[in-house]
C-alpha positions in Angstrom: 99.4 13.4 -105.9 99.5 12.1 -109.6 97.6 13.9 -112.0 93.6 13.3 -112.5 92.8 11.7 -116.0 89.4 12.5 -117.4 87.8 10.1 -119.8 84.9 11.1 -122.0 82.8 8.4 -123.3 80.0 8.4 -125.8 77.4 7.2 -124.6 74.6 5.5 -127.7 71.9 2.6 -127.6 70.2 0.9 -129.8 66.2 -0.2 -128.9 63.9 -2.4 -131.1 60.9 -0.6 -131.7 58.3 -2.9 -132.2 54.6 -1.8 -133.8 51.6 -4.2 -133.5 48.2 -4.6 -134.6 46.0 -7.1 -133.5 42.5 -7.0 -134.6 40.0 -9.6 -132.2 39.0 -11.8 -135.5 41.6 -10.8 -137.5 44.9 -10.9 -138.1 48.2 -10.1 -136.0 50.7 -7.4 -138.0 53.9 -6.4 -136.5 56.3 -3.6 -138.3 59.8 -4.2 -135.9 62.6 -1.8 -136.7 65.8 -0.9 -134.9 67.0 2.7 -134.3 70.0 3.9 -132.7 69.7 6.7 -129.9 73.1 8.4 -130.5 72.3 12.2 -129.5 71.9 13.0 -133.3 68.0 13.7 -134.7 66.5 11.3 -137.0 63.8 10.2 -138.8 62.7 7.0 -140.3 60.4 6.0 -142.8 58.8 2.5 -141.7 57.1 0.3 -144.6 53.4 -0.7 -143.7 52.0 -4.4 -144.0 48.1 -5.5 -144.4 47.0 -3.6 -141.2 49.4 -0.7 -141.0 49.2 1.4 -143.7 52.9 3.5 -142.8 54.7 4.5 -139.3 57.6 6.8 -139.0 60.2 7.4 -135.8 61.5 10.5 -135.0 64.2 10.7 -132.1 64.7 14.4 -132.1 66.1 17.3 -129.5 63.3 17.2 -126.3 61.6 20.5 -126.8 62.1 20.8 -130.4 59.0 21.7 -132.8 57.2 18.9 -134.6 
């Protein structure tokens, strides 16, 4: 039997996090930003427009505190 070979991949992905604001007679704001999902925490700082005034992401450890 020939000998088993074990691969380890890391897995990451990147997603386009998209925040809109759309006000009925009004204007349409959209903050789009792209993060990558590697397993490591971070935080990001996002830069407001004319009807956002900031946003942040934070991709953190699932049970983690605030």
């Amino acid at each position: 039997m020939p000998p088993r070979v074990m691969v380890l991949v890391k897995v990451s992905f990147i997603i386009n996090c998209n925040i809109e604001a759309a006000r009925e007679h009004g204007t349409y704001q959209l903050i789009r930003q792209e993060m990558d999902f590697n397993g490591k925490p971070k935080q990001m700082t996002l830069n407001g427009n004319t009807e956002i005034a900031a946003a942040a992401l934070d991709y953190r450890e699932k049970g983690s505190n605030r």
